[in-house]
N, CA, C and O of each residue as an XYZ file, in Angstrom:
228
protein
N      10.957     15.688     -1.075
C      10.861     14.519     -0.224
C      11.230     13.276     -1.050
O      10.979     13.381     -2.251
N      11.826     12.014     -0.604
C      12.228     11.033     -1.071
C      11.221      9.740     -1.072
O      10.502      9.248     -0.203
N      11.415      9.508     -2.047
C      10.333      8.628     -2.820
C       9.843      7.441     -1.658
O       8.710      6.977     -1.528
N      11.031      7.122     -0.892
C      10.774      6.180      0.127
C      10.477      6.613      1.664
O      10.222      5.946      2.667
N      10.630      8.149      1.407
C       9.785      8.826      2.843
C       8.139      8.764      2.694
O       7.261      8.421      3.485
N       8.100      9.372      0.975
C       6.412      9.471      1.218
C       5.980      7.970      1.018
O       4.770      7.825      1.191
N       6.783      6.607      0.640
C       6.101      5.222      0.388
C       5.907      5.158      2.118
O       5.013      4.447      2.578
N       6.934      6.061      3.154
C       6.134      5.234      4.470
C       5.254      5.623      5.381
O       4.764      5.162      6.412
N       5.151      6.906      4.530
C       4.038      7.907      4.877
C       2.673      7.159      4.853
O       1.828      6.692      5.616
N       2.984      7.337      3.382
C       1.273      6.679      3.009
C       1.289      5.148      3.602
O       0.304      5.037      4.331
N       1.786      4.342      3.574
C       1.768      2.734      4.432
C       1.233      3.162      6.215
O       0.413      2.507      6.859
N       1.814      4.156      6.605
C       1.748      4.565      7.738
C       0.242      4.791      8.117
O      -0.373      4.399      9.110
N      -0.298      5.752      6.729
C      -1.534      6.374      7.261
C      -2.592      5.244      6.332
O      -3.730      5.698      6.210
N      -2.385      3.920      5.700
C      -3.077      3.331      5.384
C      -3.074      1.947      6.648
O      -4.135      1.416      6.978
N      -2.115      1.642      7.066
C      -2.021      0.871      8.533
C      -3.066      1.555      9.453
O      -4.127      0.932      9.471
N      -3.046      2.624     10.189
C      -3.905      3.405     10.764
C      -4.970      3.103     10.760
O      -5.596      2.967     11.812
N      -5.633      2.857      9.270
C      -6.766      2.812      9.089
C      -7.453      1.174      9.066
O      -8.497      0.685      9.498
N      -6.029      0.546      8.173
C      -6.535     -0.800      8.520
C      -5.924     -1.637      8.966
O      -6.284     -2.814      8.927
N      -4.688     -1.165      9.578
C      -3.738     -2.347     10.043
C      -2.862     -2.766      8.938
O      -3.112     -2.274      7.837
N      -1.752     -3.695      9.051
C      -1.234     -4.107      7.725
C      -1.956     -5.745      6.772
O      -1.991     -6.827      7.356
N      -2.234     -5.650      5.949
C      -3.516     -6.578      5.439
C      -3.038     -7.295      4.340
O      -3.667     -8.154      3.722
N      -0.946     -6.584      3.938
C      -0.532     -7.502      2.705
C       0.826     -7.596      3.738
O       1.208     -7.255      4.858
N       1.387     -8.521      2.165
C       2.837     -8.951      2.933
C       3.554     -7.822      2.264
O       3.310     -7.288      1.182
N       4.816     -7.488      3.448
C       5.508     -6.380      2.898
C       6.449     -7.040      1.629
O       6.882     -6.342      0.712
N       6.655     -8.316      1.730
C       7.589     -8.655      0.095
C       7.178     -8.091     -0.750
O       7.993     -8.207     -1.665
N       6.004     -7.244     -1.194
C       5.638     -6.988     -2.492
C       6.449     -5.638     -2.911
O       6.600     -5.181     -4.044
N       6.964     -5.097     -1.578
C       7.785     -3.556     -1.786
C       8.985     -3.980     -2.176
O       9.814     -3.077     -2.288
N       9.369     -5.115     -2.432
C      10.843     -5.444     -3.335
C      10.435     -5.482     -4.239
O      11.511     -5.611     -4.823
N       9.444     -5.491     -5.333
C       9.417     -5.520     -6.497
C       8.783     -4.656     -6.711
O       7.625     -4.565     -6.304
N       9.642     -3.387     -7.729
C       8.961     -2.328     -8.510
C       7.684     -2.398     -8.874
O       6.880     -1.630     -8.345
N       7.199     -3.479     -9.997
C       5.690     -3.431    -10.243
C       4.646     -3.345     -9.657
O       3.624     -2.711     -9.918
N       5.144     -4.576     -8.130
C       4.255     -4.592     -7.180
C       4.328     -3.531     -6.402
O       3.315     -3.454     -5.707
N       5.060     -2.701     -6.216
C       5.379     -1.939     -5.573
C       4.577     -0.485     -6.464
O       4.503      0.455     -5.673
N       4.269     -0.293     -7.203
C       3.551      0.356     -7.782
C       2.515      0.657     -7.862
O       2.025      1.785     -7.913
N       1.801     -0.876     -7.894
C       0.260     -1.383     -7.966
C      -0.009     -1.424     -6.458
O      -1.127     -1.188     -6.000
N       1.057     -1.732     -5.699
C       0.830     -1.915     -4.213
C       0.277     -0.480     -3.740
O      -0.730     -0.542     -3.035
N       0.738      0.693     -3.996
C       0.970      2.136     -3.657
C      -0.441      3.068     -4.691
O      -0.692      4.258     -4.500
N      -1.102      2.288     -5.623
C      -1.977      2.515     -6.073
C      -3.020      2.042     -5.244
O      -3.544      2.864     -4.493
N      -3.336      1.124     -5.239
C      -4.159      0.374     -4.381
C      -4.105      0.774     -3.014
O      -5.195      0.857     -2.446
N      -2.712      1.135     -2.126
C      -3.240      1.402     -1.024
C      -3.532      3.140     -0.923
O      -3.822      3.581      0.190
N      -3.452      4.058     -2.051
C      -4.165      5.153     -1.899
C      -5.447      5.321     -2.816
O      -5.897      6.377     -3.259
N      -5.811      4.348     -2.954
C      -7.527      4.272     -3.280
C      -8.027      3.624     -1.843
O      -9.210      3.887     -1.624
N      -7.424      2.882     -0.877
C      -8.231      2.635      0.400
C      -8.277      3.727      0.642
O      -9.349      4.312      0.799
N      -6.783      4.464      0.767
C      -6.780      5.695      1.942
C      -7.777      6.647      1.452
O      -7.846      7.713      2.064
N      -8.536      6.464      0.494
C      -9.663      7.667      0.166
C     -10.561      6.969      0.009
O     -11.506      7.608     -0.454
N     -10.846      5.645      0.200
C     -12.464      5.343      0.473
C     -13.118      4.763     -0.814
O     -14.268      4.326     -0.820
N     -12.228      4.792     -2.009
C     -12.765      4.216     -3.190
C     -12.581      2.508     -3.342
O     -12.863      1.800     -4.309
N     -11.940      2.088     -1.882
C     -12.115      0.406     -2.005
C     -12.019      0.147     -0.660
O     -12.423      0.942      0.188
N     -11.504     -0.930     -0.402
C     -11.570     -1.704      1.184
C      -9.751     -1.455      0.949
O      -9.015     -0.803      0.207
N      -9.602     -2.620      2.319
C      -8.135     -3.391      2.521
C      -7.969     -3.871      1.184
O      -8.774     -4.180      0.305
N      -6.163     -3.847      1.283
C      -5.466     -4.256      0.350
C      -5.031     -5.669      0.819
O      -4.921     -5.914      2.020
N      -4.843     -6.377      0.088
C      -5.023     -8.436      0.364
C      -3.854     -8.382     -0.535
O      -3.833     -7.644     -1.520
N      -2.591     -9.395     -0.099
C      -2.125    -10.213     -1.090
C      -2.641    -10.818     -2.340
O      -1.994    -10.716     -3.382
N      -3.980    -11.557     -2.279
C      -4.856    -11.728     -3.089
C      -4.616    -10.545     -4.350
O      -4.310    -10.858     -5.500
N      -4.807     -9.241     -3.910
C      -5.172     -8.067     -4.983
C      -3.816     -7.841     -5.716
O      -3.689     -6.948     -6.554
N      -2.776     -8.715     -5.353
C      -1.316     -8.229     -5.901
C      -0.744     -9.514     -6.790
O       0.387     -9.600     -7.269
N      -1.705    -10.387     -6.876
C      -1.363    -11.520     -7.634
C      -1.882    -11.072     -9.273
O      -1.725    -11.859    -10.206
């Protein structure tokens, strides 16, 4: 599977749960885009809340 099928997988099934809660600009940048995809699969398992712009600064 391609790296940008499972990034809309998981966005998909983290929306679900909380709606979208950052700005998508952060998926143009690799780093953020990293930390973004970390962060939103620690919501998707319950080890934090929503992901905030705030958390990507």
């Amino acid at each position: 599977m391609e790296d940008e099928t499972v990034l809309v997988m998981i966005v998909q099934q983290y929306a679900a749960k909380y709606g979208i809660t950052f700005s998508s600009k952060h998926l143009d940048d690799p780093n953020k885009k990293a930390q973004l995809i970390s962060l939103i699969q620690q919501a998707i398992s319950g080890k934090r809340g929503p992901v905030t712009d705030d958390d990507l600064q």
